[in-house]
N, C-alpha and C positions, 0 to 999 in steps of 0.2 A: 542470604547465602553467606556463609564463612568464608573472610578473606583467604587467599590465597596469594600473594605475593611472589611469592617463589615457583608459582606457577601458573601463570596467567595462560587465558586463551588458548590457544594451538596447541601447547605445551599439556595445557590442560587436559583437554580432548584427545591429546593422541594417548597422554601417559595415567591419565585418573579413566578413562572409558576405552578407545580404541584397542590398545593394548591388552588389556585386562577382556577384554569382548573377543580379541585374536586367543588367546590364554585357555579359554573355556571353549574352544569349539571340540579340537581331539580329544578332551576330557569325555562329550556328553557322545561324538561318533562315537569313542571307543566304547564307553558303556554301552550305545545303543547297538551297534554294528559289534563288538566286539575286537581283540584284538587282532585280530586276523587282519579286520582294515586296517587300523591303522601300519600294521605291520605292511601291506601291500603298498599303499600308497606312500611312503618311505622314501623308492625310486620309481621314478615314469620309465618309462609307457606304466601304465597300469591293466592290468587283466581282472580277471576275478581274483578272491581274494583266494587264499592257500586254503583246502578242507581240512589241514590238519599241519598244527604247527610244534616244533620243538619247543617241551617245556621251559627249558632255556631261553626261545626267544619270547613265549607267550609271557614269562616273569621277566625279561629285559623290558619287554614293550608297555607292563602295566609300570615298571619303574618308570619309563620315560614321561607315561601318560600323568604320575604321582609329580613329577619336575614340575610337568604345564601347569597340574593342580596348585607349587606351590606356589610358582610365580604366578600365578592368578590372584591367590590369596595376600602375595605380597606385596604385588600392583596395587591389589585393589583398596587394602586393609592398611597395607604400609601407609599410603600418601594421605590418604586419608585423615586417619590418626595424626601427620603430623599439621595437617591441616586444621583441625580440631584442637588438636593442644596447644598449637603457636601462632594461634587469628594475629594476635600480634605482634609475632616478631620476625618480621620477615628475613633479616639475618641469622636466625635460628633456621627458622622452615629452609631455607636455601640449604645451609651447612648439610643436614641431614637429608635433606632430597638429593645433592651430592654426590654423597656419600654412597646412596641407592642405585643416581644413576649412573658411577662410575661403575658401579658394580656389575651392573646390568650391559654397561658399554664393553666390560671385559670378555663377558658372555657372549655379547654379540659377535664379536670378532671371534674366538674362540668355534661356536657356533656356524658361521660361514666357513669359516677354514676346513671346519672337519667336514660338513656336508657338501662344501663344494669337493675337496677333492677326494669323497670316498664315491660320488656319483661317478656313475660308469662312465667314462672317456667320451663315448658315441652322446653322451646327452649333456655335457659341462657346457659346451658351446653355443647348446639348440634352447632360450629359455620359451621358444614358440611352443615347443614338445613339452616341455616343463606342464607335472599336474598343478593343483591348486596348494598340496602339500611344499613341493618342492620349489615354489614361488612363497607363500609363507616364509620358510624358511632361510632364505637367499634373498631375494627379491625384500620383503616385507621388513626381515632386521637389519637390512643394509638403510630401508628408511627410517627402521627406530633410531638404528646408530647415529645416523644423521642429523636426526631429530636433537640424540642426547649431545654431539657437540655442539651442536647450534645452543643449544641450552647454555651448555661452557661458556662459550663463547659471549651471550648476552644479543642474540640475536632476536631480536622481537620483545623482549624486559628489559626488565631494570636490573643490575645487578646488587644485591646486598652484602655476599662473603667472597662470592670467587671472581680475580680480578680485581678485588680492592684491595687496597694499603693496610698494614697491620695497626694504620692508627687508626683509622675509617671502620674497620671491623671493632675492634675495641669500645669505638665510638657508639658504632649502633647497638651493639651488645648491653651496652649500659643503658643506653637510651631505652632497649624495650623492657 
């Protein structure tokens, strides 16, 4: 197995598999159910899905659905790759993991703000009523979010760029 440094363990699993496994699920519903679901499941309670939807939102819904696709693609493909092309430097691999997961942290927050407060009033408070969609989405990136500060942070690694000294980074740079 190709080192990974920059993302050992937990880190690992939640952001090279889990993540990227959450990423492809409304992709293959929508295909298969169409976009009706996922447009239904959106906000709880859920009923049947709508027999017919505005063009408008049937072309919002496959954009949204194209988002998950790309973050799927960029979970899965991004880390990867940098995995592959910096077995050994793990102050590189760090830098650009980074990079990703700040990016992704931005979203996340971003993410929870819009969908917590565009959910109907009567359901913000209930996450018992909360579907499976609306727990993903709330529920589920508040733990990636979590996940990516602890990352920050050096919680569970080793640090090699963030949180070190500009001569300690210098250092390892030349070193790999």
């Amino acid at each position: 197995m190709t080192r990974f440094d920059a993302m050992p363990g937990y880190y690992r699993f939640i952001f090279l598999h889990l993540e990227p496994l959450s990423e492809i699920g409304p992709i293959i519903m929508s295909f298969h159910s169409g976009p009706a679901w996922f447009y239904n499941e959106l906000v709880p309670p859920t009923g049947p899905p709508p027999e017919y939807m505005d063009p408008r939102a049937t072309i919002a819904i496959w954009q949204l659905v194209l988002c998950y696709f790309l973050l799927f693609l960029m979970t899965s493909f991004g880390f990867r790759a940098i995995r592959d092309a910096l077995p050994d430097r793990p102050a590189a691999q760090e830098k650009i993991v980074g990079s990703l997961l700040m990016s992704l942290g931005i979203l996340d927050i971003s993410h929870i703000i819009l969908t917590f407060t565009n959910l109907p009033a009567e359901n913000r408070y209930t996450p018992l009523q909360w579907n499976t969609t609306t727990h993903g989405n709330l529920t589920f990136v508040a733990m990636l979010h979590v996940s990516r500060v602890c990352w920050f942070l050096g919680v569970g690694r080793k640090r090699y760029y963030y949180g070190q000294s500009q001569a300690d980074i210098d250092k390892a740079m030349k070193a790999s």
